[in-house]
mmCIF file as gemmi writes it, N, C-alpha and C atoms, coordinates in Angstrom:
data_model
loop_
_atom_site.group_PDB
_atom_site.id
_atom_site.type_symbol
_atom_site.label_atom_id
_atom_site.label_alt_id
_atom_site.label_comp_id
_atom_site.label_asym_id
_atom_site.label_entity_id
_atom_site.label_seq_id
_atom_site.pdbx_PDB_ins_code
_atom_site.Cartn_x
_atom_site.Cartn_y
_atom_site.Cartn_z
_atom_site.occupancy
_atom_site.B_iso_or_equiv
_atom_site.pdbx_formal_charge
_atom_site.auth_seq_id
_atom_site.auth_asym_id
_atom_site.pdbx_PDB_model_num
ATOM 1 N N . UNK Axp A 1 ? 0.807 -1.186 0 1 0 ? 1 A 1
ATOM 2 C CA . UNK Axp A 1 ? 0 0 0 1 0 ? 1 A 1
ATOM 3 C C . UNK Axp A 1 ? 0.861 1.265 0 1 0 ? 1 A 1
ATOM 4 N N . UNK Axp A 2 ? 2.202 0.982 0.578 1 0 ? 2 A 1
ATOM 5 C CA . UNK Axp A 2 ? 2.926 2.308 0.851 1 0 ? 2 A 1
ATOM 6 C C . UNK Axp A 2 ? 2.91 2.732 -0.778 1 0 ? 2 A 1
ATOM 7 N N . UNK Axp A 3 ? 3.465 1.948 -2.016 1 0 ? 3 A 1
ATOM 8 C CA . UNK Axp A 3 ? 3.686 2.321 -3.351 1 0 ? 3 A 1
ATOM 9 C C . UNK Axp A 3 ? 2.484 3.035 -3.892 1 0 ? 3 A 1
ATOM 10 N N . UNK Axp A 4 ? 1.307 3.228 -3.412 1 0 ? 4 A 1
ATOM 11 C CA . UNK Axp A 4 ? 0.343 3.599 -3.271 1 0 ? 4 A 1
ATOM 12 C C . UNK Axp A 4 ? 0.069 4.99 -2.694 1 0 ? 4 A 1
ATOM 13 N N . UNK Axp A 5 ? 1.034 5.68 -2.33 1 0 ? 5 A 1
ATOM 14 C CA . UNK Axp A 5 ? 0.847 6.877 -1.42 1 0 ? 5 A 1
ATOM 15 C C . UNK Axp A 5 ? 0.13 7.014 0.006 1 0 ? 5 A 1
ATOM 16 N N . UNK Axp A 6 ? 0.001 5.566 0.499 1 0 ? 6 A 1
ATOM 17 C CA . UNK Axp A 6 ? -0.734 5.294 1.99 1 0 ? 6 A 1
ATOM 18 C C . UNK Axp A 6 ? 0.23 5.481 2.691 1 0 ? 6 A 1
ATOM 19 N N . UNK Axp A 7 ? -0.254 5.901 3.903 1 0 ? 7 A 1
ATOM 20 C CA . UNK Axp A 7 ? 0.881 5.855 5.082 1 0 ? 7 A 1
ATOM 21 C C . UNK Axp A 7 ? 0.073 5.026 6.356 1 0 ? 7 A 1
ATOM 22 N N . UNK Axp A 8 ? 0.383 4.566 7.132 1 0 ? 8 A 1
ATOM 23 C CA . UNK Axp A 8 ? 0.382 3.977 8.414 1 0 ? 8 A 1
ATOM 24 C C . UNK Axp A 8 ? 0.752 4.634 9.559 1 0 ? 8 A 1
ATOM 25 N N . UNK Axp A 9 ? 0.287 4.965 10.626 1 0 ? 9 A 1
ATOM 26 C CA . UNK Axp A 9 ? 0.82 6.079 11.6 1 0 ? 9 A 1
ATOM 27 C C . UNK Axp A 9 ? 0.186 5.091 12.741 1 0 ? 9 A 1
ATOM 28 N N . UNK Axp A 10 ? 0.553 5.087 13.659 1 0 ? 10 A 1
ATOM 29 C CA . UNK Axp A 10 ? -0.032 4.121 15.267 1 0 ? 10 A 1
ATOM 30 C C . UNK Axp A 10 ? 0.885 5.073 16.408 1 0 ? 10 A 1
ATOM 31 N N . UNK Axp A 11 ? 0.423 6.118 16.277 1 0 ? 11 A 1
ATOM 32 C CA . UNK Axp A 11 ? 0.906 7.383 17.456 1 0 ? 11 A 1
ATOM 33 C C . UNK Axp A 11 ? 0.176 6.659 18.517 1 0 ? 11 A 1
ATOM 34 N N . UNK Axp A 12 ? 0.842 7.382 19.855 1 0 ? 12 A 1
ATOM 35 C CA . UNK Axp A 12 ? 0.371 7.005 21.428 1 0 ? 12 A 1
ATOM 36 C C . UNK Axp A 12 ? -0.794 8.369 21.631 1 0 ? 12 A 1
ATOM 37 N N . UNK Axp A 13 ? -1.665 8.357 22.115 1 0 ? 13 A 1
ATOM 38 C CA . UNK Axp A 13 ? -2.613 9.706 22.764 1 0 ? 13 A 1
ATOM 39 C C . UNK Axp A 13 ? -1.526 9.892 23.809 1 0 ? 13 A 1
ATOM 40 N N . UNK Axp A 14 ? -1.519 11.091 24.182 1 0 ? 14 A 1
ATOM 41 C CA . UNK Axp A 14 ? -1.228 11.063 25.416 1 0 ? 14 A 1
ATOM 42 C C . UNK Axp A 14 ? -1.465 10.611 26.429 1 0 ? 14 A 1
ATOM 43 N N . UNK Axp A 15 ? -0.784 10.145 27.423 1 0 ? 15 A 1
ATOM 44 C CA . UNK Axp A 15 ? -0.871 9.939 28.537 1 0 ? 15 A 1
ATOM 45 C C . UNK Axp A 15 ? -0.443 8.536 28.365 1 0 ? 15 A 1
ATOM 46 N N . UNK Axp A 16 ? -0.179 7.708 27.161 1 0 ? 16 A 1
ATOM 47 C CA . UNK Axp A 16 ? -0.044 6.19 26.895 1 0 ? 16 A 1
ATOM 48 C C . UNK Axp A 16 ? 1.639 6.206 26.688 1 0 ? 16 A 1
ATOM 49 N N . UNK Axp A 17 ? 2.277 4.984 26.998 1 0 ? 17 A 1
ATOM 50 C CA . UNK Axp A 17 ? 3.357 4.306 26.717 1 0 ? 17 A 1
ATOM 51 C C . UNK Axp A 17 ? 4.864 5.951 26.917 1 0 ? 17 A 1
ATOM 52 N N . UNK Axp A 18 ? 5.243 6.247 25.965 1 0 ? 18 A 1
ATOM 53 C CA . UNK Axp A 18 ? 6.234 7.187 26.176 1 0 ? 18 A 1
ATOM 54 C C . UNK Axp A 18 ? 5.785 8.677 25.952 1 0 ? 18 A 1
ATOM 55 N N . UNK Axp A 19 ? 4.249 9.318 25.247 1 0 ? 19 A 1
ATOM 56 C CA . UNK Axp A 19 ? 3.522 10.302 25.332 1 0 ? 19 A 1
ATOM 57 C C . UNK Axp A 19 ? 3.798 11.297 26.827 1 0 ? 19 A 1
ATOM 58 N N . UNK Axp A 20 ? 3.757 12.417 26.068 1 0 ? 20 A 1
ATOM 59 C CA . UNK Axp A 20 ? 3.259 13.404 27.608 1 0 ? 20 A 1
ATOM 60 C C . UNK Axp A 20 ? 2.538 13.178 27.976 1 0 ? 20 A 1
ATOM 61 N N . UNK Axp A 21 ? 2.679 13.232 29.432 1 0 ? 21 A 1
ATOM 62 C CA . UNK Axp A 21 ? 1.126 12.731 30.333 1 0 ? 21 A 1
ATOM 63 C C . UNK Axp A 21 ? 0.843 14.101 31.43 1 0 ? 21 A 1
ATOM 64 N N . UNK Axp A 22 ? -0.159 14.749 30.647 1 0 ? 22 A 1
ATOM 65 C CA . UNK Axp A 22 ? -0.619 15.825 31.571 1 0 ? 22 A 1
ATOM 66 C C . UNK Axp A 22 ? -0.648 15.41 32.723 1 0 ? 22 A 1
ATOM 67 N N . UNK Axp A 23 ? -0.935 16.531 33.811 1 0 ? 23 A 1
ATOM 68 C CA . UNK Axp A 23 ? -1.718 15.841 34.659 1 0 ? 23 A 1
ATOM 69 C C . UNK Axp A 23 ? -2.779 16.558 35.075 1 0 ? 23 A 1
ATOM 70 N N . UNK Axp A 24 ? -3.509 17.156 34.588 1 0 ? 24 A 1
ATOM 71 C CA . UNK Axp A 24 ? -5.027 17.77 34.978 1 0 ? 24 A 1
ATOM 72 C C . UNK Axp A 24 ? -5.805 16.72 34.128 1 0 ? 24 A 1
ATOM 73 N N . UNK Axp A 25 ? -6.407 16.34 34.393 1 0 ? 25 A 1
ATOM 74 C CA . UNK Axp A 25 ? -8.027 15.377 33.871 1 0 ? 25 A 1
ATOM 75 C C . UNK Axp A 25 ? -8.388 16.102 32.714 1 0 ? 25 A 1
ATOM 76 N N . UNK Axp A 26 ? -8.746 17.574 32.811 1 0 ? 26 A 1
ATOM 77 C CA . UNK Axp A 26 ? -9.113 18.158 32.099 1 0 ? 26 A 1
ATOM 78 C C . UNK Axp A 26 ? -8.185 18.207 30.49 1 0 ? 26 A 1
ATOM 79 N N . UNK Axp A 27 ? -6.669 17.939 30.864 1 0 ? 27 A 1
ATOM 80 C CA . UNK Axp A 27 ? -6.167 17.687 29.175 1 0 ? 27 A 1
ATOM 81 C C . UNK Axp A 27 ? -6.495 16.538 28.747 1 0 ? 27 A 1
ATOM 82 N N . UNK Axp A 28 ? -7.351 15.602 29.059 1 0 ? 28 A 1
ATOM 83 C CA . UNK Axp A 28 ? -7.379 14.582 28.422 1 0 ? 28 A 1
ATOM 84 C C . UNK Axp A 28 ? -9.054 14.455 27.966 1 0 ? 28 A 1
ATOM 85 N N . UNK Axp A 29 ? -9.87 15.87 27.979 1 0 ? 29 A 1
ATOM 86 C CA . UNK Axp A 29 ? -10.893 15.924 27.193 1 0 ? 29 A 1
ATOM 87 C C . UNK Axp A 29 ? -11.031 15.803 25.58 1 0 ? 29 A 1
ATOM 88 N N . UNK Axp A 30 ? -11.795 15.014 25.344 1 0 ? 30 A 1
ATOM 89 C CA . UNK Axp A 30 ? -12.26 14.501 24 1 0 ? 30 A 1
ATOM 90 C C . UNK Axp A 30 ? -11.798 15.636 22.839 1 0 ? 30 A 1
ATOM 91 N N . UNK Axp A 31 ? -12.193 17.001 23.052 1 0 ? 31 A 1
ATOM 92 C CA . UNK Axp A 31 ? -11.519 18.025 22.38 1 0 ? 31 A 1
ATOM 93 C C . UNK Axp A 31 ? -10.166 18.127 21.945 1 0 ? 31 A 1
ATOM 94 N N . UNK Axp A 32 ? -9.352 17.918 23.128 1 0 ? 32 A 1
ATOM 95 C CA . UNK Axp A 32 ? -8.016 17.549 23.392 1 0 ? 32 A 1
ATOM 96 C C . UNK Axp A 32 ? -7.347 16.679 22.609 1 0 ? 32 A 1
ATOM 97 N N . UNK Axp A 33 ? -7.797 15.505 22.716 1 0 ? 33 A 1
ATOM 98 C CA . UNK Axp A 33 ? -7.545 14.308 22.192 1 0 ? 33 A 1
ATOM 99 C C . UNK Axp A 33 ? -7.516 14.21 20.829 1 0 ? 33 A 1
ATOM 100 N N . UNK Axp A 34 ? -8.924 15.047 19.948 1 0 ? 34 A 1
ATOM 101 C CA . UNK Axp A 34 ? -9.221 15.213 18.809 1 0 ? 34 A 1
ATOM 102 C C . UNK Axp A 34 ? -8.168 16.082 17.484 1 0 ? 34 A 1
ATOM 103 N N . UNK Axp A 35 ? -7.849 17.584 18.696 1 0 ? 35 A 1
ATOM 104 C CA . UNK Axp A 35 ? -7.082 18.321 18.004 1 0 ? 35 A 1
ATOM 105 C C . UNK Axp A 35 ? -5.653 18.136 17.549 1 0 ? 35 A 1
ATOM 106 N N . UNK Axp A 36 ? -5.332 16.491 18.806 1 0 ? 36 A 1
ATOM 107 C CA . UNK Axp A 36 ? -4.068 16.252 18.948 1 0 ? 36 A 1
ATOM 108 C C . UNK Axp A 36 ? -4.068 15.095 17.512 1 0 ? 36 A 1
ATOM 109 N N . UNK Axp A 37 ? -4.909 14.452 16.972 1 0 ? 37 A 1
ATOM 110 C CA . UNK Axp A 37 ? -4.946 13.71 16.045 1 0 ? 37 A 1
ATOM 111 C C . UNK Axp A 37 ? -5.029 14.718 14.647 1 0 ? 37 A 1
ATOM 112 N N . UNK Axp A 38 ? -5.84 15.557 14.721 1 0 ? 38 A 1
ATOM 113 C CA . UNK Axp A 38 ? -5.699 16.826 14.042 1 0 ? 38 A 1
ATOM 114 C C . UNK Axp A 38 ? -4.579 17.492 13.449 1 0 ? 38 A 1
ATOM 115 N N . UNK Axp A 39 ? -3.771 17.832 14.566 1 0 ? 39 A 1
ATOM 116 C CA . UNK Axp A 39 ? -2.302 18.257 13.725 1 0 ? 39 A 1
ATOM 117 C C . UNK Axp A 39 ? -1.62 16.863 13.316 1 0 ? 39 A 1
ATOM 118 N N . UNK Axp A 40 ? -1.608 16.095 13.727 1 0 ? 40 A 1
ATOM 119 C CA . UNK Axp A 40 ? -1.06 14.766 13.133 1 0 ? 40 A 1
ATOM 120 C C . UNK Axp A 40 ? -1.198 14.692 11.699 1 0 ? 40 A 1
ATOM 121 N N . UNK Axp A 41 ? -2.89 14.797 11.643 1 0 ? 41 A 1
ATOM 122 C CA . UNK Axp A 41 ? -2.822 14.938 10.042 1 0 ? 41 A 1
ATOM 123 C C . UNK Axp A 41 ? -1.995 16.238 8.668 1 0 ? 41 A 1
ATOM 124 N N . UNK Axp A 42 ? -2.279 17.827 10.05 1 0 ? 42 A 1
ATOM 125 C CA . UNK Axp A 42 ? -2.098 18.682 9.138 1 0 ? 42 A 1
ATOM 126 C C . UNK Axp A 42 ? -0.495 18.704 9.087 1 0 ? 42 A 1
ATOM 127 N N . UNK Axp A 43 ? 0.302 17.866 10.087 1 0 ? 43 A 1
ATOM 128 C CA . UNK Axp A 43 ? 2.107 17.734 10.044 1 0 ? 43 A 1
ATOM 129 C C . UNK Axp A 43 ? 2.093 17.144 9.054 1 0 ? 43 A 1
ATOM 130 N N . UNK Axp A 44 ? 1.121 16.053 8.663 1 0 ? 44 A 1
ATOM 131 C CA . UNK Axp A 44 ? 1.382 15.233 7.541 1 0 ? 44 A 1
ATOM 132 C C . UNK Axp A 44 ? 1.866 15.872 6.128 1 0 ? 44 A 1
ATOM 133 N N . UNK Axp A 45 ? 0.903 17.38 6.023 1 0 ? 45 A 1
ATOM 134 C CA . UNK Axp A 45 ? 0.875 17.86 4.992 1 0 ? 45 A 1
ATOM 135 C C . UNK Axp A 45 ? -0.416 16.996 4.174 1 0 ? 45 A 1
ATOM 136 N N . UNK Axp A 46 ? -0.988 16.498 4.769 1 0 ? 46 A 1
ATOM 137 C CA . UNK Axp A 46 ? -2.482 15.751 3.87 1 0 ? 46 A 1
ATOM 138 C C . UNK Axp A 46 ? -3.912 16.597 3.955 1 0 ? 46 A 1
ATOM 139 N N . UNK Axp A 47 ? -4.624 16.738 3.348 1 0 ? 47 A 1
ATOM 140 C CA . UNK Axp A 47 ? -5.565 17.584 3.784 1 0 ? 47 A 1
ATOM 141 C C . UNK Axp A 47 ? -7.237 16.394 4.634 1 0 ? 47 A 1
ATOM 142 N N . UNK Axp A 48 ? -6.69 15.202 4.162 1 0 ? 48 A 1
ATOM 143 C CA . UNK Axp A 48 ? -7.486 14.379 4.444 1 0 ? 48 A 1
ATOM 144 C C . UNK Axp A 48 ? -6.552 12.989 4.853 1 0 ? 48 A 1
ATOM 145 N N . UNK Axp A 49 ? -7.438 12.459 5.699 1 0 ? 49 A 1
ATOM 146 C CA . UNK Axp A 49 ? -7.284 11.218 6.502 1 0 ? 49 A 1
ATOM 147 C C . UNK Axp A 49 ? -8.116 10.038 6.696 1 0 ? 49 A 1
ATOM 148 N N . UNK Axp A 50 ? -8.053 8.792 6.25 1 0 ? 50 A 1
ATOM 149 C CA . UNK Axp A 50 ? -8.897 7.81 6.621 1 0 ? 50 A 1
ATOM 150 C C . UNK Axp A 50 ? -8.354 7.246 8.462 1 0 ? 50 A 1
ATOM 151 N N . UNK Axp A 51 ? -9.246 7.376 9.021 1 0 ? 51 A 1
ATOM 152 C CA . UNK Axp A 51 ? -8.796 7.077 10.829 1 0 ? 51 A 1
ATOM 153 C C . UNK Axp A 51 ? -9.509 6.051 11.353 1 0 ? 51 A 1
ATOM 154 N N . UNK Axp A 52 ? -8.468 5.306 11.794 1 0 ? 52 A 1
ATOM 155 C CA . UNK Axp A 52 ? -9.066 3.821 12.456 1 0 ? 52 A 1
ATOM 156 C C . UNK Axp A 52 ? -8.424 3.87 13.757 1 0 ? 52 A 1
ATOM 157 N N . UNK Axp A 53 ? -9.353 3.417 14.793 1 0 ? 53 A 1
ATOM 158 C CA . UNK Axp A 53 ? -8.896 3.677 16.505 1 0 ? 53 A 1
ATOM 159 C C . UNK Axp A 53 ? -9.474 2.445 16.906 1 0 ? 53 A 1
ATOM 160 N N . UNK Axp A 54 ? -8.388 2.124 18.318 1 0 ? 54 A 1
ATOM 161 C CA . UNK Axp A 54 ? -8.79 0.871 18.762 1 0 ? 54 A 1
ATOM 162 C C . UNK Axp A 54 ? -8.55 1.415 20.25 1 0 ? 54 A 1
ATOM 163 N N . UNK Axp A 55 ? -9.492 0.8 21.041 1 0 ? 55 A 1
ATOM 164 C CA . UNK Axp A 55 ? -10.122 0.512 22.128 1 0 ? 55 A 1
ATOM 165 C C . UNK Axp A 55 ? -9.922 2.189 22.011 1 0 ? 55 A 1
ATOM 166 N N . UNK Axp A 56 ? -9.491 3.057 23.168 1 0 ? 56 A 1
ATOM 167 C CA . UNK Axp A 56 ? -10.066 4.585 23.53 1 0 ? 56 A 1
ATOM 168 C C . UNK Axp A 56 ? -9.653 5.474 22.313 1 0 ? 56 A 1
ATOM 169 N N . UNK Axp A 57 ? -9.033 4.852 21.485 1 0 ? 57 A 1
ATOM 170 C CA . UNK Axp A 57 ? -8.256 5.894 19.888 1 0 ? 57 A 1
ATOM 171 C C . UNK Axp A 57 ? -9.88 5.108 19.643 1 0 ? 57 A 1
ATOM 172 N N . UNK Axp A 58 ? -10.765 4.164 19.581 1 0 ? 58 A 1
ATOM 173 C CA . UNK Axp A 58 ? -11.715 4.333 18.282 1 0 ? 58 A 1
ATOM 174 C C . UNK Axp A 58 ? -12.727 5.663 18.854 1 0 ? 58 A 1
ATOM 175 N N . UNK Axp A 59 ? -12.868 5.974 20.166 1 0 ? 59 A 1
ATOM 176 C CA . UNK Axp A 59 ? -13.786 6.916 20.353 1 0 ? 59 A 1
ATOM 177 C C . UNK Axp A 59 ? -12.997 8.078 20.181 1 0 ? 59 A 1
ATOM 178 N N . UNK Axp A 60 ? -11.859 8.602 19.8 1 0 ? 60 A 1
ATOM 179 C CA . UNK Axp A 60 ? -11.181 9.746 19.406 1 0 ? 60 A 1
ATOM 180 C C . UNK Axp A 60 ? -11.283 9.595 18.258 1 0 ? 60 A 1
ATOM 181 N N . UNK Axp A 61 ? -11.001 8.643 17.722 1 0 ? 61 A 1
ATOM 182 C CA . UNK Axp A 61 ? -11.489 8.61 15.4 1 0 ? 61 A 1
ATOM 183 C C . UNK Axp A 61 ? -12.691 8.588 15.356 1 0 ? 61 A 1
């Protein structure tokens, strides 16, 4: 798929594995979470994204 112009990305949310881990509750609102997948895409330089999330990433995609 890569020859294809696909990419694959499996980033941590925060607060998971080596991620910054706020610590107010409040950075880890759904907003939060969203905008942080957000620039992910616009670092990409893509204007669009197909997003697949598993276990708490599927309720952020």
């Amino acid at each position: 798929m890569a020859n294809q112009g696909f990419r694959v990305w499996a980033p941590d949310q925060r607060g998971y594995n080596l991620s910054d881990k706020p610590e107010k509750v409040s950075d880890y609102d759904i907003r939060h979470l969203t905008k942080d997948i957000a620039g992910l895409i616009k670092a990409s330089g893509r204007e669009k994204a197909t997003i697949v999330g598993h276990d708490w990433g599927g309720i952020v995609s």
